[in-house]
C-alpha positions as semicolon CSV with decimal commas, in nm:
position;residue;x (nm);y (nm);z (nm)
1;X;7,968;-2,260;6,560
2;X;7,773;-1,963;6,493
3;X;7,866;-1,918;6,141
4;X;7,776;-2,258;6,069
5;X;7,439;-2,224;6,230
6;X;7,405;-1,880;6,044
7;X;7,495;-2,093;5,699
8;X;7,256;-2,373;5,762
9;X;6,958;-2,129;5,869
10;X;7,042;-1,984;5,473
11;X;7,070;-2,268;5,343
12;X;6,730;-2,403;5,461
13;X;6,551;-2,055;5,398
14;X;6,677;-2,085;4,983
15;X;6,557;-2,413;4,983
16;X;6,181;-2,351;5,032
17;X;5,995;-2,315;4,678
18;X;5,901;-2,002;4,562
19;X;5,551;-1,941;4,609
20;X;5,342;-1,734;4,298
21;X;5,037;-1,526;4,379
22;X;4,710;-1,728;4,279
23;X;4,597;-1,660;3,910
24;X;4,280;-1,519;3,924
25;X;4,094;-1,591;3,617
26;X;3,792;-1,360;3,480
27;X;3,477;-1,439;3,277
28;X;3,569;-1,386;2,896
29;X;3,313;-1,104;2,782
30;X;3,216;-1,121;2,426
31;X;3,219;-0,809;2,204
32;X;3,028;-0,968;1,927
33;X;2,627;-1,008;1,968
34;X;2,518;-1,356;1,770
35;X;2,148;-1,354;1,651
36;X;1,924;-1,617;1,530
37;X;1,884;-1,674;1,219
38;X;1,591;-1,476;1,016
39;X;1,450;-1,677;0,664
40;X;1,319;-1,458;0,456
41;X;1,085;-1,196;0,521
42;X;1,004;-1,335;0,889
43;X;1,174;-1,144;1,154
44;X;1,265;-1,114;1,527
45;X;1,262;-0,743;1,542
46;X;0,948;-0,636;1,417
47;X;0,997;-0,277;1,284
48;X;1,250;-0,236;1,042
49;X;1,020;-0,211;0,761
50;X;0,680;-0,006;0,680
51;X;0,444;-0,325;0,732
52;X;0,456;-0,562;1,009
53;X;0,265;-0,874;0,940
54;X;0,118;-1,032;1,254
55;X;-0,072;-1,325;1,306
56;X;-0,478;-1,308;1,537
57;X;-0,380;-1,408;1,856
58;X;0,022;-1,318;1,868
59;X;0,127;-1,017;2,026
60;X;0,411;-0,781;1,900
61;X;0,708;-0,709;2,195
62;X;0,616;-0,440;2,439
63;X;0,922;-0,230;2,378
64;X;0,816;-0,221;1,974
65;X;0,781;0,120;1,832
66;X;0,670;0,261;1,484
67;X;0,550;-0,055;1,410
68;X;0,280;-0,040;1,144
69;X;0,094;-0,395;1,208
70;X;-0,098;-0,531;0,971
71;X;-0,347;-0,862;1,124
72;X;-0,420;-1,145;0,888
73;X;-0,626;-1,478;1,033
74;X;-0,439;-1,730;0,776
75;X;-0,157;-1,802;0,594
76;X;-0,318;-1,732;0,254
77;X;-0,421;-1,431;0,342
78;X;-0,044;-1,307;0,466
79;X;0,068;-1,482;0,126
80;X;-0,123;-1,220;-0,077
81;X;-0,032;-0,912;0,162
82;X;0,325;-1,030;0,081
83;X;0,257;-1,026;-0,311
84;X;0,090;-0,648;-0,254
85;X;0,335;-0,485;-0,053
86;X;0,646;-0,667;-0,139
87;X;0,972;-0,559;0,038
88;X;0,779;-0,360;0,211
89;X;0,650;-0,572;0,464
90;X;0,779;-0,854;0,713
91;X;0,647;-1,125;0,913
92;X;0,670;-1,150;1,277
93;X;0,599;-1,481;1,501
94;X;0,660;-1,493;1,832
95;X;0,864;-1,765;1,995
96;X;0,510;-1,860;2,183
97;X;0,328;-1,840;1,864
98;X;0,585;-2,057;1,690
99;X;0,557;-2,313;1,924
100;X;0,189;-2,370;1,947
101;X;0,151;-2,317;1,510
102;X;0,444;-2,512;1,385
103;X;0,248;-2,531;1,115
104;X;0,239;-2,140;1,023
105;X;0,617;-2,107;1,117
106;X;0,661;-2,412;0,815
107;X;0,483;-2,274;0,566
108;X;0,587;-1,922;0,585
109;X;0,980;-2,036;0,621
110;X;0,927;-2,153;0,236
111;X;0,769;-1,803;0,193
112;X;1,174;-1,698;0,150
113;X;1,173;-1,606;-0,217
114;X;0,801;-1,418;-0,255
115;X;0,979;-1,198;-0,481
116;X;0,901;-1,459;-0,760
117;X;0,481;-1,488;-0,681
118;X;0,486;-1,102;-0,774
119;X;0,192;-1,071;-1,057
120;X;-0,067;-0,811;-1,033
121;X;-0,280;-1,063;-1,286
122;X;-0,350;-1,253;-0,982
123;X;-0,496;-0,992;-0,758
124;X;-0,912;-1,032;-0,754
125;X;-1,112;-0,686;-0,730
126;X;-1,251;-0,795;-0,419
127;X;-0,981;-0,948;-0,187
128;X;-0,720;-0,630;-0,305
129;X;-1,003;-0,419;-0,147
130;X;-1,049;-0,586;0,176
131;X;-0,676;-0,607;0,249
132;X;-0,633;-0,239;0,139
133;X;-0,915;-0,142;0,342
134;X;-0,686;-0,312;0,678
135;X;-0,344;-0,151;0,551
136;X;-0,287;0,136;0,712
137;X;-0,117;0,428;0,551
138;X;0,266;0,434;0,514
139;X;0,362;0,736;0,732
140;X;0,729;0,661;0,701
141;X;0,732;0,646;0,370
142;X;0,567;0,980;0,281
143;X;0,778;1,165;0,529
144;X;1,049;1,087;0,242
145;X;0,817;1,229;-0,034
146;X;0,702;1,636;-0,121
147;X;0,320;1,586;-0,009
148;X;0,209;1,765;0,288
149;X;0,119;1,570;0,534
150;X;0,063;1,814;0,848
151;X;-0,108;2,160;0,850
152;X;0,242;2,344;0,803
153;X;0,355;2,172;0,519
154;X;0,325;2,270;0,158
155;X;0,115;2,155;-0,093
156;X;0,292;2,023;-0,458
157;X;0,195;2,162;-0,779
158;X;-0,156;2,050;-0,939
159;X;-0,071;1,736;-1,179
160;X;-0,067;1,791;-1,544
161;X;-0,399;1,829;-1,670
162;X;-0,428;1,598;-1,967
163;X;-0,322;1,317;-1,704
164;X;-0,637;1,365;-1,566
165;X;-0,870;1,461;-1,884
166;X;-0,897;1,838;-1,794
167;X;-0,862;2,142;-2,048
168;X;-0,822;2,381;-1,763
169;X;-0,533;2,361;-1,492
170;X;-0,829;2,499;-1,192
171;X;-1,018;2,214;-1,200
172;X;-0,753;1,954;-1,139
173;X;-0,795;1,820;-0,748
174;X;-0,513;1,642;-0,714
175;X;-0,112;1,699;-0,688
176;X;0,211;1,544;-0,882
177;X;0,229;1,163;-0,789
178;X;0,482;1,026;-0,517
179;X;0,510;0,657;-0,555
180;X;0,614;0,376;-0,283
181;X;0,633;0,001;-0,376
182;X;0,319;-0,091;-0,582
183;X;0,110;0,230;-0,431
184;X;0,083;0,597;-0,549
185;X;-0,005;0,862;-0,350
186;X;-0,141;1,266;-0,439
187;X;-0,223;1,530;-0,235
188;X;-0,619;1,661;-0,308
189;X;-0,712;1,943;-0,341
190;X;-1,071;2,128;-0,243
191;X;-1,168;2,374;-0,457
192;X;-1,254;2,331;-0,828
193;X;-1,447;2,616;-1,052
194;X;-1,656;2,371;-1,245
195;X;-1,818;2,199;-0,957
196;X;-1,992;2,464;-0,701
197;X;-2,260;2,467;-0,442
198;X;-2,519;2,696;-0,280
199;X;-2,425;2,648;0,056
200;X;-2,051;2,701;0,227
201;X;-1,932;2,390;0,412
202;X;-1,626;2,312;0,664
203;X;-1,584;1,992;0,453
204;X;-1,570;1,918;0,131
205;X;-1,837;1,846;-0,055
206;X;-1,900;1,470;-0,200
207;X;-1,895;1,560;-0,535
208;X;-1,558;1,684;-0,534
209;X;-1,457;1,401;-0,324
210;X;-1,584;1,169;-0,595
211;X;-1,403;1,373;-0,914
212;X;-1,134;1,387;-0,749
213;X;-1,075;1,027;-0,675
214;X;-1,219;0,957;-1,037
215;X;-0,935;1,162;-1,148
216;X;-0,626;0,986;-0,899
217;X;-0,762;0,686;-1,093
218;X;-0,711;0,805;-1,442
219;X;-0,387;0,950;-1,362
220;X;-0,292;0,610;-1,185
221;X;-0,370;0,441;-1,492
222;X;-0,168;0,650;-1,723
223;X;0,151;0,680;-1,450
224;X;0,189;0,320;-1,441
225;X;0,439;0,088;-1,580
226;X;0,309;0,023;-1,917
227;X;0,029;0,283;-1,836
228;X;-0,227;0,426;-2,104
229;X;-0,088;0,684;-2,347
230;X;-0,186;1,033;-2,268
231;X;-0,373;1,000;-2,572
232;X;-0,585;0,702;-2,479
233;X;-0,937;0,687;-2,248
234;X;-1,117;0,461;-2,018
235;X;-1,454;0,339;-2,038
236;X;-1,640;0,293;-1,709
237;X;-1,731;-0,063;-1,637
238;X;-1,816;-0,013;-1,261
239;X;-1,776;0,285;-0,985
240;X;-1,868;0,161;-0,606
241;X;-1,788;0,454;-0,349
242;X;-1,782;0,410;0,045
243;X;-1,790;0,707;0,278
244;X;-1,642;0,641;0,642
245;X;-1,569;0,983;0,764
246;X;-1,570;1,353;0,695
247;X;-1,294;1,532;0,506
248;X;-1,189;1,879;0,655
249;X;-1,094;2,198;0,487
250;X;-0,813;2,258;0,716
251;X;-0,549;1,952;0,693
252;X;-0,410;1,800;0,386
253;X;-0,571;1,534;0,226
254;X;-0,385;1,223;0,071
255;X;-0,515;0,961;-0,147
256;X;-0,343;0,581;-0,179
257;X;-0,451;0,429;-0,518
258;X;-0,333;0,054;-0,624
259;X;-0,362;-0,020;-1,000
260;X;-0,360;-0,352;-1,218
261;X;-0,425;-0,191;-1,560
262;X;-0,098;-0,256;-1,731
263;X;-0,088;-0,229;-2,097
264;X;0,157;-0,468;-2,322
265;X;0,297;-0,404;-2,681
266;X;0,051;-0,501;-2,919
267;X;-0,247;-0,501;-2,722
268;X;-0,545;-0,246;-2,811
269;X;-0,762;-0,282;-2,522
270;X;-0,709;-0,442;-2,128
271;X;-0,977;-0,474;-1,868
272;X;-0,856;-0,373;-1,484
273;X;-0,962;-0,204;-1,219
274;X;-0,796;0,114;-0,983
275;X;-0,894;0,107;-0,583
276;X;-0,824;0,500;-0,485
277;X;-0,850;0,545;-0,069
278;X;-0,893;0,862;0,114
279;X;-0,672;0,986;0,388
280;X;-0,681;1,261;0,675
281;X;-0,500;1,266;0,982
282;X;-0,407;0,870;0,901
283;X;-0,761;0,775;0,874
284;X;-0,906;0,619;0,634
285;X;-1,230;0,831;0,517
286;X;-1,354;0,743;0,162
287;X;-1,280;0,498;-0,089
288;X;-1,377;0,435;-0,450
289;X;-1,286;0,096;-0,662
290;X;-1,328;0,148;-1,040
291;X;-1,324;-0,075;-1,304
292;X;-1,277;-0,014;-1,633
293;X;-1,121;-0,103;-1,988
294;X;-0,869;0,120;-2,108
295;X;-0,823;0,183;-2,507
296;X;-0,486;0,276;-2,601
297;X;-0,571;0,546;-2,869
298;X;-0,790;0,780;-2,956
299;X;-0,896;0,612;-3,338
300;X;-0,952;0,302;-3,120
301;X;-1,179;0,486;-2,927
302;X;-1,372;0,649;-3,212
303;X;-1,372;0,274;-3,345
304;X;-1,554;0,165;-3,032
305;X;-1,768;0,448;-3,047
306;X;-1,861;0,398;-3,342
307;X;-2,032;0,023;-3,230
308;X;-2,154;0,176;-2,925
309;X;-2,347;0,395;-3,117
310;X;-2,483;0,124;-3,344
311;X;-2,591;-0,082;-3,025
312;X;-2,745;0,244;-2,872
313;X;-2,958;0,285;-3,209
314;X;-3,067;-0,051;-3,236
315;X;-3,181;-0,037;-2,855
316;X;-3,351;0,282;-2,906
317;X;-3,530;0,110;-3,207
318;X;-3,634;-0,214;-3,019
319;X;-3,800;0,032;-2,727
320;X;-3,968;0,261;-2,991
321;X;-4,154;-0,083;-3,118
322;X;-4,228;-0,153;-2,763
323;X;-4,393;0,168;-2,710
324;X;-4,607;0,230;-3,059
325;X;-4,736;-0,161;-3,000
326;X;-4,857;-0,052;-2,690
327;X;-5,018;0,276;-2,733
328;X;-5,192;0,080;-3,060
329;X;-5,321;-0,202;-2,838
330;X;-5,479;0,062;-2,575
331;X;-5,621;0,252;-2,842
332;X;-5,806;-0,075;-2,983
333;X;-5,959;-0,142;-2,660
């Protein structure tokens, strides 16, 4: 009796089902980060070029850095910054921005392939100098260059001095070229034999200011792609110089200069213009635009000379009539 009562309490404990421990089941983390798509040269995360293109009335993100923003007020006007700088540069909309200028976000989606709009034949004198004058200089850039940029740093060697129309080394102001995208760059220099003054100054002096940006724009136009020969000259069309702030003695000096002169096989003479901008301590201080007309040679240029002086002659001619007529006339009265 008890060993059947031991069997059946067995018995009955094998025949409950085997209970598992509950499964507990945990979130599935991904390792992988997705991000929206970017077209083109807009962007989410402003900063990861030298420009940043922002529209008036967006705002870059707070936790931004080295961002070097550049404000336009249209499309058109972004359109052309993008033909100046390039890769350089990217475009940056925020979502809020997007959303209230659907527009904008349209138009500048299509903007995917500006590679194609590149031609310096369609930059005017003008607008190229008004968006220079907002573009701020490209700090990251140099730091990848030889010019000295702080106090400590050295100065390059003086450029070569029939790039800039000098017979004697001392009297070039400015320093071997370092180029980014469509701009080159030179150290200036302050001191310069031929040029002197009767008074000492803790800045330099306008004049040399002025030569030496007349010379960064002669050497731009010879260092360019399909540049002048060494051998050929400029004749000065225009010169318009604007003076913002002072220059010291004591920190280097950089100067930005943009060029469209750009001289083709076959062609004798081309028409363009140089915009050289001033530098110190990021700021923008002085700026010169010149325009010009470059002659390839130097029997072209005795060729031209040779008119110029037939024009000067026949002017001089013309006013010496003017003059004898009127000395006759007041001696008749």
């Amino acid at each position: 009796m008890i060993n059947h009562s031991a069997s059946s309490g067995l018995a009955h404990e094998l025949r409950i089902p085997f209970q598992r421990e509950p499964l507990v089941r945990y979130p599935l983390h991904r390792s992988v980060k997705r991000y929206k798509r970017e077209h083109g040269v807009l962007t989410l995360h402003p900063g990861k070029k030298p420009f940043t293109i922002i529209f008036d009335g967006d705002t870059i993100p707070l936790k931004t850095s080295l961002c070097q923003v550049v404000r336009v007020e249209s499309v058109d006007e972004a359109m052309r910054l993008l033909m100046l700088l390039g890769d350089t540069c990217e475009i940056f909309l925020s979502a809020q921005y997007r959303l209230a200028n659907q527009e904008v976000y349209a138009l500048l989606k299509a903007l995917s392939d500006h590679s194609q709009q590149d031609d310096d034949s369609s930059f005017n004198i003008d607008n190229t100098a008004a968006l220079l004058k907002k573009l701020p200089l490209d700090i990251r850039g140099l730091l990848h260059g030889p010019l000295a940029i702080m106090e400590e740093d050295a100065v390059p060697d003086p450029l070569k001095k029939e790039i800039v129309h000098k017979k004697d080394i001392g009297n070039v102001l400015i320093s071997d070229m370092y180029r980014v995208g469509k701009f080159m760059h030179f150290n200036m220099f302050s001191e310069t034999s031929e040029i002197s003054f009767d008074h000492n100054s803790d800045h330099i002096q306008g004049m040399v200011i002025l030569e030496a940006l007349r010379q960064a724009s002669t050497a731009t136009v010879h260092l360019a792609e399909n540049g002048l020969p060494e051998g050929g000259k400029i004749s000065l069309l225009q010169y318009h110089a604007n003076f913002y702030n002072y220059l010291s003695k004591k920190a280097p000096v950089i100067i930005r200069t943009f060029n469209t002169f750009s001289i083709m096989n076959g062609e004798k003479d081309k028409n363009g213009f140089v915009v050289s901008q001033v530098f110190q301590w990021g700021k923008l201080c002085v700026e010169t635009i010149l325009k010009g007309q470059s002659i390839k040679d130097q029997d072209r240029f005795e060729q031209l000379s040779r008119f110029t002086e037939k024009v000067t002659s026949r002017n001089k001619a013309h006013f010496d009539a003017q003059i004898n007529l009127m000395r006759t006339k007041s001696l008749s009265v």
